[in-house]
LUMROTOR-43189 format. One record per residue: residue in three letters; x, y, z of N, C-alpha, C, O, CB in turn. Coordinates in nm, 2 decimals. Each point is the difference from the previous one (the first is absolute). Glycine has a CB too. Example, Ala and Ser with C-alpha at 12.3 -4.5 7.8 and 13.67 -1.06 7.14 Angstrom:
+------+--------+--------+--------+--------+--------+--------+--------+--------+--------+--------+--------+--------+--------+--------+--------+
! code !    n_X !    n_Y !    n_Z !   ca_X !   ca_Y !   ca_Z !    c_X !    c_Y !    c_Z !    o_X !    o_Y !    o_Z !   cb_X !   cb_Y !   cb_Z !
+------+--------+--------+--------+--------+--------+--------+--------+--------+--------+--------+--------+--------+--------+--------+--------+
!  ALA !   1.32 !  -0.57 !   0.78 !  -0.09 !   0.12 !   0.00 !   0.09 !   0.12 !   0.00 !   0.10 !   0.00 !   0.07 !  -0.29 !  -0.12 !   0.05 !
!  SER !   0.15 !   0.23 !  -0.19 !   0.09 !   0.11 !   0.00 !  -0.08 !   0.11 !   0.08 !   0.05 !   0.11 !   0.01 !   0.07 !  -0.17 !  -0.23 !
+------+--------+--------+--------+--------+--------+--------+--------+--------+--------+--------+--------+--------+--------+--------+--------+
***
This chain:
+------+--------+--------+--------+--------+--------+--------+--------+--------+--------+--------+--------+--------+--------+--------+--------+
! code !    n_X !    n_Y !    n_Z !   ca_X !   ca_Y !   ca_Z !    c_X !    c_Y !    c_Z !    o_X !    o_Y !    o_Z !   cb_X !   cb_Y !   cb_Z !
+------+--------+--------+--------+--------+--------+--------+--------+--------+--------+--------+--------+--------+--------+--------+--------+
!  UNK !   3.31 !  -0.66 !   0.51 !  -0.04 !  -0.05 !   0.14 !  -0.15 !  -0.01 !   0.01 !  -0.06 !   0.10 !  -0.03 !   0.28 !  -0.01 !   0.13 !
!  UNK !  -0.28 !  -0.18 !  -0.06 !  -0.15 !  -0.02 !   0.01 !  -0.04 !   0.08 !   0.10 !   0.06 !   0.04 !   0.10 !  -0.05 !  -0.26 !  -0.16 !
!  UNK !  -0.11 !   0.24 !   0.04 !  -0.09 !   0.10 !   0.14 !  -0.07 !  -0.09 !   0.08 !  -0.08 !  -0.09 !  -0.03 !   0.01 !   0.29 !  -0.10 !
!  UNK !   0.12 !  -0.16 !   0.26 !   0.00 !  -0.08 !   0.14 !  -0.18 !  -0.01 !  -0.03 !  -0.05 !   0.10 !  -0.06 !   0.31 !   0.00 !   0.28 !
!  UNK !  -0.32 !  -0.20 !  -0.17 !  -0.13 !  -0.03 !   0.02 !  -0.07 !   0.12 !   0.11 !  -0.12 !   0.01 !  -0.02 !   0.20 !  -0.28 !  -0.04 !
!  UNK !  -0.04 !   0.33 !   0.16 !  -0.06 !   0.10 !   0.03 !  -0.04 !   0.11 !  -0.06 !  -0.10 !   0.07 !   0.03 !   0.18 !  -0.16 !   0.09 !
!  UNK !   0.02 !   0.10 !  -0.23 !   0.00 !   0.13 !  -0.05 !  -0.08 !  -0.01 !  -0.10 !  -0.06 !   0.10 !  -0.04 !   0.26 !  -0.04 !   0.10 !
!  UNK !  -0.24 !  -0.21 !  -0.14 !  -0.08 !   0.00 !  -0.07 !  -0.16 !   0.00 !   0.02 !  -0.07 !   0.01 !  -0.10 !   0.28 !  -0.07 !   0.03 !
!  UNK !  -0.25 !   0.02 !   0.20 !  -0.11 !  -0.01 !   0.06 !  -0.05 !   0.11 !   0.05 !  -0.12 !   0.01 !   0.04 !   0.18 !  -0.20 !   0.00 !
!  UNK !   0.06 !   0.32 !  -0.03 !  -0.05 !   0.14 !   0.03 !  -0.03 !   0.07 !  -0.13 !  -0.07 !   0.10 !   0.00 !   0.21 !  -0.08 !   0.22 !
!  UNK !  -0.09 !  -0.05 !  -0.34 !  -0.01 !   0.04 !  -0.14 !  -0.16 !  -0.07 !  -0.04 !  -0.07 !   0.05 !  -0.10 !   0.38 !  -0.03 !   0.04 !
!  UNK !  -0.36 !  -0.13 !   0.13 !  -0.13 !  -0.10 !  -0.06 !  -0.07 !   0.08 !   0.11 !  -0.12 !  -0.03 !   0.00 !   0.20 !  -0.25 !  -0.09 !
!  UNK !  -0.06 !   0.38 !   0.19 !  -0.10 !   0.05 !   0.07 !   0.00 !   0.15 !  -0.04 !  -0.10 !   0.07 !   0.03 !   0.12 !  -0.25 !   0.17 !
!  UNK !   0.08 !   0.22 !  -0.27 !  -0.01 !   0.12 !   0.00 !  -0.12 !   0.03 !  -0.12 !  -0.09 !   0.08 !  -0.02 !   0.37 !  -0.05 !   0.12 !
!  UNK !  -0.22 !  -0.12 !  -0.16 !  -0.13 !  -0.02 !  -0.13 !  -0.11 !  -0.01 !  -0.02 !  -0.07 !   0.01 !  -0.11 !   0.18 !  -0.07 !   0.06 !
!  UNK !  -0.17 !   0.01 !   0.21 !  -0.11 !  -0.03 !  -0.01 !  -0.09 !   0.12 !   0.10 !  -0.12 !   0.01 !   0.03 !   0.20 !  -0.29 !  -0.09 !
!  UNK !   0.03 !   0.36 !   0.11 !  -0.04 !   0.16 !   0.07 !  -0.03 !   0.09 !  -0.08 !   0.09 !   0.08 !  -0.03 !   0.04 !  -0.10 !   0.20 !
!  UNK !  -0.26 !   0.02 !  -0.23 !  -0.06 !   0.04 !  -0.06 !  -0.18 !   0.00 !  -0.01 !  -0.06 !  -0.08 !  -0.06 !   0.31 !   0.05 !   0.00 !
!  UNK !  -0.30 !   0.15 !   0.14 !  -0.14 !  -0.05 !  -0.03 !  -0.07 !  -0.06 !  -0.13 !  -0.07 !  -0.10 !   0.00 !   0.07 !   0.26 !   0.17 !
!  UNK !   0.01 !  -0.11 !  -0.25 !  -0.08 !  -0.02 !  -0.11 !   0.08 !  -0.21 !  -0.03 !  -0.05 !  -0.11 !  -0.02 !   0.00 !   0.49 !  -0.11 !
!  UNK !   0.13 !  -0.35 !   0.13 !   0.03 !  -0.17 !  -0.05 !  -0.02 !  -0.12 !   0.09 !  -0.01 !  -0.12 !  -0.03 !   0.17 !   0.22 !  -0.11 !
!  UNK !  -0.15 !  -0.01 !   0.29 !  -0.12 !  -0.10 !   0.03 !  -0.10 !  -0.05 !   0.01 !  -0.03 !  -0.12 !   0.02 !   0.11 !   0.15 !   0.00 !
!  UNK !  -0.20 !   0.13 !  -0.04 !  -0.12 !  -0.05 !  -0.04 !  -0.03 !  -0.06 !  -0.09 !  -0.11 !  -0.06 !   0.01 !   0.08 !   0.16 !   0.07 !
!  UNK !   0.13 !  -0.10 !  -0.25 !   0.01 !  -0.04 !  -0.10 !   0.02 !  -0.17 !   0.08 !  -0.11 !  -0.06 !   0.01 !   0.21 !   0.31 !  -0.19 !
!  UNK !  -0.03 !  -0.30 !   0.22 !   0.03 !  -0.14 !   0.03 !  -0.14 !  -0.05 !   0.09 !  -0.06 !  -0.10 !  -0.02 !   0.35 !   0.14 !   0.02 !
!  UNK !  -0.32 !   0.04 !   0.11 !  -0.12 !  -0.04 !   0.03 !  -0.15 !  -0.04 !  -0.09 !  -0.08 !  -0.09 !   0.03 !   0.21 !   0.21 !   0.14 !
!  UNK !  -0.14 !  -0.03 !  -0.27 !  -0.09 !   0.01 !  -0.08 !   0.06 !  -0.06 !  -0.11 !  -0.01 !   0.06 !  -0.11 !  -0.11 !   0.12 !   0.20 !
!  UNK !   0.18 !  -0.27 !  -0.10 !   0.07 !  -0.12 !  -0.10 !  -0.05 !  -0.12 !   0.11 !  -0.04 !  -0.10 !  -0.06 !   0.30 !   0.22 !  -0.09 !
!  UNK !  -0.26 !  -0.14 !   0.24 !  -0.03 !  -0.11 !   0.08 !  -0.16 !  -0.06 !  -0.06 !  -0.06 !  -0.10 !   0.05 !   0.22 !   0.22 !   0.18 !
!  UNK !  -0.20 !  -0.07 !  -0.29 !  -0.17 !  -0.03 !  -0.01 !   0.06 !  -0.02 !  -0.14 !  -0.09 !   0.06 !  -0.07 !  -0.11 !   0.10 !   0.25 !
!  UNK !   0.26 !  -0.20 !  -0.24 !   0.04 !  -0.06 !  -0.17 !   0.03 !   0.11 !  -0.11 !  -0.03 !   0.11 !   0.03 !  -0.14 !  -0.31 !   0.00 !
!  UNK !   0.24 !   0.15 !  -0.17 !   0.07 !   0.10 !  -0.06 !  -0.10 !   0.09 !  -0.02 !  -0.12 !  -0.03 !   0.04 !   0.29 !  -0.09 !  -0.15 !
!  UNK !  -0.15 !   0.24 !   0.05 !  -0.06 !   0.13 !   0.03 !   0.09 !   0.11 !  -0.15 !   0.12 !   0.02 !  -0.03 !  -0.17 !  -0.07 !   0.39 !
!  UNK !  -0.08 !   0.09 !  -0.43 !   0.06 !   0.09 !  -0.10 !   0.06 !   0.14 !   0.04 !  -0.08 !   0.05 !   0.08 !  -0.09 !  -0.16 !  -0.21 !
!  UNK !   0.26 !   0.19 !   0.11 !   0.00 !   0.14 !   0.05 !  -0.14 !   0.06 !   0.03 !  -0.04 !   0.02 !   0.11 !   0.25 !   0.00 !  -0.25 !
!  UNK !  -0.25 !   0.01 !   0.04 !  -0.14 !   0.08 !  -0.04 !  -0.08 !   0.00 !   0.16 !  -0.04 !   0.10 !   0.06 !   0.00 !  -0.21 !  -0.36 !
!  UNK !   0.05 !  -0.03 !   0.34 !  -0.12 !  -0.06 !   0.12 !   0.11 !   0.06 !   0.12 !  -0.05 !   0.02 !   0.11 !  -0.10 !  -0.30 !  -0.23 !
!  UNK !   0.26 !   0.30 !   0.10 !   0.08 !   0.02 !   0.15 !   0.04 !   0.16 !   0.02 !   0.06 !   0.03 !   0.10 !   0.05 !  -0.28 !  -0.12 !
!  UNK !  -0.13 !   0.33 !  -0.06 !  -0.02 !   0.12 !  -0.01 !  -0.12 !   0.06 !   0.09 !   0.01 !   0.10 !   0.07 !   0.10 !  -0.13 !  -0.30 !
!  UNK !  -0.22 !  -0.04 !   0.22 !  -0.09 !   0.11 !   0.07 !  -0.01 !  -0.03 !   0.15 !  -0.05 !   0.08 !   0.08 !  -0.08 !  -0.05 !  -0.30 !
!  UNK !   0.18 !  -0.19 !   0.26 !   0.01 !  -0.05 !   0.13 !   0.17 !   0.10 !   0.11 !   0.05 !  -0.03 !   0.10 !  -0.19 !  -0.29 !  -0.25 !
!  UNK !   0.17 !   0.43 !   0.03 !   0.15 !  -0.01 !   0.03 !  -0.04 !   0.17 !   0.07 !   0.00 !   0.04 !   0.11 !   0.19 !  -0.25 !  -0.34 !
!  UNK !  -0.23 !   0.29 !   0.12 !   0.00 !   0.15 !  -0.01 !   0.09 !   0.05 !  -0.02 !   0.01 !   0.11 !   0.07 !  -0.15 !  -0.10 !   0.03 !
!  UNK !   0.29 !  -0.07 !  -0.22 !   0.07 !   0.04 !  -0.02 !   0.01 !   0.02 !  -0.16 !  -0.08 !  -0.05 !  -0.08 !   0.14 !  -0.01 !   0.30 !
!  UNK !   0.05 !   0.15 !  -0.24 !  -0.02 !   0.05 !  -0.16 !   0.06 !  -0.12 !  -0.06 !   0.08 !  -0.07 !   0.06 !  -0.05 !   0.34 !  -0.06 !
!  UNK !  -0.08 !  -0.30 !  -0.15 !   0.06 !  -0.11 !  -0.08 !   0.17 !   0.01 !   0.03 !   0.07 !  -0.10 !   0.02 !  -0.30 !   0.10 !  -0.23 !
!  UNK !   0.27 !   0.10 !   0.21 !   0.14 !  -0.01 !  -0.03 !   0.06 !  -0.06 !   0.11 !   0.08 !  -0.10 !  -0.02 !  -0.07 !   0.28 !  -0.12 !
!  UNK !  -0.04 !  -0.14 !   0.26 !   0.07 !  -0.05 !   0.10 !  -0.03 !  -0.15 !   0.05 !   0.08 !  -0.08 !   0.06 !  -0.08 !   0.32 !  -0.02 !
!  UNK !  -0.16 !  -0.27 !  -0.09 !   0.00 !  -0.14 !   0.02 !   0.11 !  -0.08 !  -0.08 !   0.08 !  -0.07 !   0.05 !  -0.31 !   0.08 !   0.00 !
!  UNK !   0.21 !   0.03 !  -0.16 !   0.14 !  -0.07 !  -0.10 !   0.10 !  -0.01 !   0.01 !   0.06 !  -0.09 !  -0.05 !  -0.13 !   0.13 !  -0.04 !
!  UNK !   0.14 !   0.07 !   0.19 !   0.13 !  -0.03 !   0.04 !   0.02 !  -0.06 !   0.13 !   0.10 !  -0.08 !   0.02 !  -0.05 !   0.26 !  -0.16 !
!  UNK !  -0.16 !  -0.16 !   0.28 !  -0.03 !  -0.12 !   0.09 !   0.00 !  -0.17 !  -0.06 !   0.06 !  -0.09 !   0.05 !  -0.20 !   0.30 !   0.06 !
!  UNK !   0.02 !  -0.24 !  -0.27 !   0.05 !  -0.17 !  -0.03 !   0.10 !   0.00 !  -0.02 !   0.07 !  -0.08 !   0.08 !  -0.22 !   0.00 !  -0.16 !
!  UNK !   0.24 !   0.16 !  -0.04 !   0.10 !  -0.01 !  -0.03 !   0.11 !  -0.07 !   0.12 !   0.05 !  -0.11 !   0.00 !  -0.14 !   0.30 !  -0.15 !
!  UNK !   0.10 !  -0.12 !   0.23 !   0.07 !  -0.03 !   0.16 !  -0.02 !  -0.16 !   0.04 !   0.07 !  -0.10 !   0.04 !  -0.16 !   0.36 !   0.07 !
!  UNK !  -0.01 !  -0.24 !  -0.13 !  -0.07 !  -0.13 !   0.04 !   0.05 !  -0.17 !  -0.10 !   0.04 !  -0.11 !   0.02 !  -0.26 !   0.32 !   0.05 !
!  UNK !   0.17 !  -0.13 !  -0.18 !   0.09 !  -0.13 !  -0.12 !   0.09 !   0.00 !   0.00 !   0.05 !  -0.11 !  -0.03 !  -0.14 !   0.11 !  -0.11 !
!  UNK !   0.18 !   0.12 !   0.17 !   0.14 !  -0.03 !   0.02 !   0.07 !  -0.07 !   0.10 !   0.11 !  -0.05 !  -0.01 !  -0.13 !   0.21 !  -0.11 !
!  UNK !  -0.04 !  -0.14 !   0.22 !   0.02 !  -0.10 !   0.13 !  -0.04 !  -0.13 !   0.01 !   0.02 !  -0.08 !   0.09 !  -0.03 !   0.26 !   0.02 !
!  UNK !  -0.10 !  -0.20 !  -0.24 !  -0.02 !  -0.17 !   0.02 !  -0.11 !   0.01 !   0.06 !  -0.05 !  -0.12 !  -0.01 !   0.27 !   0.02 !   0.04 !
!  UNK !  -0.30 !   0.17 !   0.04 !  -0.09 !  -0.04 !   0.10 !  -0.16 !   0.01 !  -0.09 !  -0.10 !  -0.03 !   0.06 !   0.29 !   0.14 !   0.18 !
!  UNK !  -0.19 !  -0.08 !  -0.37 !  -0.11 !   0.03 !  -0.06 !   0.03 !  -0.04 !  -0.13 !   0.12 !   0.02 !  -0.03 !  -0.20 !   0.17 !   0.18 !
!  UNK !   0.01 !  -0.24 !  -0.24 !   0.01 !  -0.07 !  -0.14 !  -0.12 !   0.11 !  -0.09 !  -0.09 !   0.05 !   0.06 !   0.15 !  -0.37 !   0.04 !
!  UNK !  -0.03 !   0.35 !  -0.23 !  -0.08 !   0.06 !  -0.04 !   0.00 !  -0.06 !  -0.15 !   0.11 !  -0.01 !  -0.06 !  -0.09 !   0.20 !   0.24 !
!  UNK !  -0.12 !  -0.21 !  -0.22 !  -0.07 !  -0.07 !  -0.14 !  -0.11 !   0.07 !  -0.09 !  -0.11 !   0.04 !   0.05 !   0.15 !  -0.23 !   0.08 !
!  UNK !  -0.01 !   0.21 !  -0.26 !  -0.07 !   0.12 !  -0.08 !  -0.09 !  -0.10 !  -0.09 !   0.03 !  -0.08 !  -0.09 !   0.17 !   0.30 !   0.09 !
!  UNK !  -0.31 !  -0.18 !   0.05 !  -0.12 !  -0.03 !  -0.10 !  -0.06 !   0.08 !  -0.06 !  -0.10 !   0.06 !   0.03 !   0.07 !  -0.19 !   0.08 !
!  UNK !   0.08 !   0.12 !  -0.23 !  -0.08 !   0.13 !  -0.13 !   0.09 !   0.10 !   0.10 !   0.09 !  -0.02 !   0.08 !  -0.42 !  -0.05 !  -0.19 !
!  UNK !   0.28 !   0.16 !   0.09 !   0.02 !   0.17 !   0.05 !   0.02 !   0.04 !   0.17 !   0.03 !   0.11 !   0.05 !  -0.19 !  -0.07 !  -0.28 !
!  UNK !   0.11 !  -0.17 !   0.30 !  -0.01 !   0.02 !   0.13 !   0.11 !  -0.07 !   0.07 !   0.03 !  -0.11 !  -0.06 !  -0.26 !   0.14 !   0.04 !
!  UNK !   0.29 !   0.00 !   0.11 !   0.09 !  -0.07 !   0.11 !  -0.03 !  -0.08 !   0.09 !  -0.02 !   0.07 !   0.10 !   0.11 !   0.07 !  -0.13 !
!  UNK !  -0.09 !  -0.28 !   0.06 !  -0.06 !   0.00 !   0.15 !   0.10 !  -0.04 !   0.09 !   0.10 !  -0.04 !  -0.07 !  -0.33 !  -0.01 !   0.00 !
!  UNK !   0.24 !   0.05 !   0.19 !   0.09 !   0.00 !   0.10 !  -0.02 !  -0.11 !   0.08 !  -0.12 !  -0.04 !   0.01 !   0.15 !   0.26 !  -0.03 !
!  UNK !   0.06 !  -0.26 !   0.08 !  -0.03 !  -0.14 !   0.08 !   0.07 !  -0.02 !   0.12 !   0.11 !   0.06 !   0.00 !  -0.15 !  -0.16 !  -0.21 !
!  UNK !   0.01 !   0.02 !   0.30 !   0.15 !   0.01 !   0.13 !   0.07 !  -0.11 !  -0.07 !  -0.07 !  -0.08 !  -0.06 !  -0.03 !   0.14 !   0.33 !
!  UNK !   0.23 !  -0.07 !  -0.28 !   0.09 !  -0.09 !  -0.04 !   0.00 !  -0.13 !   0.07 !   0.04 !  -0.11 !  -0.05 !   0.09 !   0.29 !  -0.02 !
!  UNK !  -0.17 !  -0.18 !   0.19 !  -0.04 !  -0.12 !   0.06 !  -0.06 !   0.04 !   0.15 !  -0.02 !   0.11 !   0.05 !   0.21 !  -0.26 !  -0.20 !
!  UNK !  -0.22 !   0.02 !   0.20 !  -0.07 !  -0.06 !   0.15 !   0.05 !   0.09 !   0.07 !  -0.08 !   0.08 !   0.05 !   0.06 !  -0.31 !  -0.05 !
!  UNK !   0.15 !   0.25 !   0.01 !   0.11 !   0.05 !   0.10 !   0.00 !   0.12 !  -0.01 !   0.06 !   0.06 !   0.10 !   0.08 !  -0.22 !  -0.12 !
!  UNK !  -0.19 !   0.23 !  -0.05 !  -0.02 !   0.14 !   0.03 !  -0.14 !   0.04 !   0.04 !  -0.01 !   0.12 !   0.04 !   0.20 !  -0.07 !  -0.20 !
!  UNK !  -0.31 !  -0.12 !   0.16 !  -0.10 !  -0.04 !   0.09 !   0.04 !  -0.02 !   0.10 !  -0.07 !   0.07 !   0.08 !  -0.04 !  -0.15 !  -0.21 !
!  UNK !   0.20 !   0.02 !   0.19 !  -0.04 !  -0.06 !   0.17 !   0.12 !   0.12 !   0.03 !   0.00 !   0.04 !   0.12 !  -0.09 !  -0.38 !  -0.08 !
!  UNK !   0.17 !   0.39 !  -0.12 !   0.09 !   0.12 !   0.06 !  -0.11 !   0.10 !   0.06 !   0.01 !   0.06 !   0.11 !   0.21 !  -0.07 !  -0.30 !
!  UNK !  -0.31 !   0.03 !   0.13 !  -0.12 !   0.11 !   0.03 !  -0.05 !   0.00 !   0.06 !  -0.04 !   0.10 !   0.07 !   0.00 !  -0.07 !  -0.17 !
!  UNK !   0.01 !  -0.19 !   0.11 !  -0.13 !  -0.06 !   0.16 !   0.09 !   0.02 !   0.11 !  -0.03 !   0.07 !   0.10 !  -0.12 !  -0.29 !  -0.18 !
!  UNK !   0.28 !   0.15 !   0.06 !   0.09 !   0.01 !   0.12 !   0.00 !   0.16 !   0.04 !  -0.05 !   0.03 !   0.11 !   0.21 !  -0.25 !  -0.17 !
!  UNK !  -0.10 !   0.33 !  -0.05 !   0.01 !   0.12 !   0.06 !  -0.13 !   0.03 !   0.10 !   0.03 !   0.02 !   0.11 !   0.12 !   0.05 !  -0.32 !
!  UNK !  -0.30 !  -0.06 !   0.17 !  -0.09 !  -0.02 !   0.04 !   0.01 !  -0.03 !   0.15 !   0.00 !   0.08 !   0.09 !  -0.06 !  -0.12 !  -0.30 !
!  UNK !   0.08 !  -0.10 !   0.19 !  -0.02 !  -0.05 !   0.16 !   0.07 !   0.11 !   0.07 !  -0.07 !   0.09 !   0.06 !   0.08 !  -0.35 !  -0.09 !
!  UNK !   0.17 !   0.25 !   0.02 !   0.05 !   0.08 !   0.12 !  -0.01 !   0.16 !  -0.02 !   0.09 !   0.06 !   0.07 !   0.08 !  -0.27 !  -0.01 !
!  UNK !  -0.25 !   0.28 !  -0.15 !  -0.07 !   0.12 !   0.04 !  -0.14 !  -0.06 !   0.09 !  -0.03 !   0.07 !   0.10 !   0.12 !   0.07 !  -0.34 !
!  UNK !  -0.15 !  -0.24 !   0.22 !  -0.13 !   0.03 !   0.12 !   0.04 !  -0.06 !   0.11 !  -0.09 !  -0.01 !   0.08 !  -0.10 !   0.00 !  -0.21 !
!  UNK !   0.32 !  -0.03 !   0.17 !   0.05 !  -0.01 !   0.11 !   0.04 !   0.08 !   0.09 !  -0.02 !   0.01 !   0.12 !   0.03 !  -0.14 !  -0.21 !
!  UNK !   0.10 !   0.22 !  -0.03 !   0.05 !   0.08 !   0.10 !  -0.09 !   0.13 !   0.02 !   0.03 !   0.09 !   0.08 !   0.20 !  -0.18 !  -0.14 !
!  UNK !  -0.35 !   0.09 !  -0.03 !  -0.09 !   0.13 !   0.04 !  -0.13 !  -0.08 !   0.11 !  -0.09 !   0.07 !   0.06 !   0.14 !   0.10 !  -0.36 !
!  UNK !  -0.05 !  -0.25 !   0.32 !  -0.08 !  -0.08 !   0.13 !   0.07 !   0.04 !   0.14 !  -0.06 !   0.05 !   0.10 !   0.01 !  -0.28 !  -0.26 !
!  UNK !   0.19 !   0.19 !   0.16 !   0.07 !   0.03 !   0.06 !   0.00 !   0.14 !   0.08 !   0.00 !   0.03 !   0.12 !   0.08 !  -0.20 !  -0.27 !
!  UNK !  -0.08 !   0.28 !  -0.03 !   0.00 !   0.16 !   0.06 !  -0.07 !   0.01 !   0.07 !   0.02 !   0.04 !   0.11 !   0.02 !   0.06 !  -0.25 !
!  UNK !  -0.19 !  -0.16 !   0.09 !  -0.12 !   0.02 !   0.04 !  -0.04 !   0.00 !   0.17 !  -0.08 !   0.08 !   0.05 !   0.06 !  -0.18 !  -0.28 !
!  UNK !   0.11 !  -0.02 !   0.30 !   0.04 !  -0.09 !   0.09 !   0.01 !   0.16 !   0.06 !  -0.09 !   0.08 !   0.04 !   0.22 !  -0.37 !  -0.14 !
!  UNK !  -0.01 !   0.30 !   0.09 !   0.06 !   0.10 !   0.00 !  -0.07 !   0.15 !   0.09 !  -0.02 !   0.03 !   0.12 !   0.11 !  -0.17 !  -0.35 !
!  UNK !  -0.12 !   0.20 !   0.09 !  -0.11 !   0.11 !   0.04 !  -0.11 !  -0.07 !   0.10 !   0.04 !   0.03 !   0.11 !  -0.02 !   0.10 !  -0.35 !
!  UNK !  -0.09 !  -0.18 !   0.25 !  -0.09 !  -0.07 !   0.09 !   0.07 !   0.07 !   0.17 !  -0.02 !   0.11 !   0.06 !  -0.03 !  -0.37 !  -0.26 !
!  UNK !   0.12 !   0.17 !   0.23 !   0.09 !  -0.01 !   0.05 !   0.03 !   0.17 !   0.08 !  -0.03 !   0.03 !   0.12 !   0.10 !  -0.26 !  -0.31 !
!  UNK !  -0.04 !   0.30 !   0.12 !   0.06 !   0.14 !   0.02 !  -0.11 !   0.03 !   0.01 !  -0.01 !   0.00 !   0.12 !   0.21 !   0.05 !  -0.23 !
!  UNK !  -0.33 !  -0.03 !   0.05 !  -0.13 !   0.06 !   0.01 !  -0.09 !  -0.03 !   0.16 !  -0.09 !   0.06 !   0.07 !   0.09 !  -0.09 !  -0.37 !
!  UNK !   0.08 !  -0.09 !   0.33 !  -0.11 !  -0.03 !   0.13 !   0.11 !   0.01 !   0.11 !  -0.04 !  -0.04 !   0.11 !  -0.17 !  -0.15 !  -0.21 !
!  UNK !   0.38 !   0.26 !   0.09 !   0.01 !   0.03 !   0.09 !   0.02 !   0.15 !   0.03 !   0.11 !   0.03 !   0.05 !  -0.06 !  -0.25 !  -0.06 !
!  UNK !  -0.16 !   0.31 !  -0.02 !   0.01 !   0.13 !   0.00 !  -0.04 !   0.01 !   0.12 !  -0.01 !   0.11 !   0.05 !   0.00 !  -0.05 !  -0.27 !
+------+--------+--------+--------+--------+--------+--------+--------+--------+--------+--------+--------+--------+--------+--------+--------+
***
């Protein structure tokens, strides 16, 4: 039996709840990128970045290509760029909003 499309869109989010692979995807937004160079932007141990791309290649969302001895990493496409911008946007919305918010509560003390 196929998996209902919700269920699979909570398995494509659950995958991507993860800090480090999203900064990995953010810092793929600026073009492919060797390990070596994404290690020190990360401050995590080689191992664990490796099993974060891993995650990542295996979901499709990252392509990786070996040149000589080095790996470099790539976003698999556009679409996982504007997934980022979009996330983006409605974080600075709904924290405008908070903002809104507190304001709000602060000037009616």
């Amino acid at each position: 039996m196929p998996v209902p499309l919700y269920q699979a869109k909570a398995e494509f989010f659950r995958m991507l709840g993860h800090p480090i692979r999203i900064r990995v995807l953010e810092l793929l937004q600026a073009g492919p990128t060797p390990v070596r160079d994404l290690l020190p932007a990360l401050d995590v141990e080689p191992s664990s970045l490796s099993q974060q791309l891993a995650i990542l290649r295996r979901s499709g969302l990252v392509t990786a290509t070996r040149e000589g001895s080095t790996v470099v990493y790539a976003l698999a496409g556009a679409d996982v760029a504007e997934l980022l911008r979009t996330a983006r946007r409605i974080l600075t919305e709904l924290l405008a909003d908070q903002g809104m918010l507190l304001e709000e509560l602060r000037a009616s003390r």
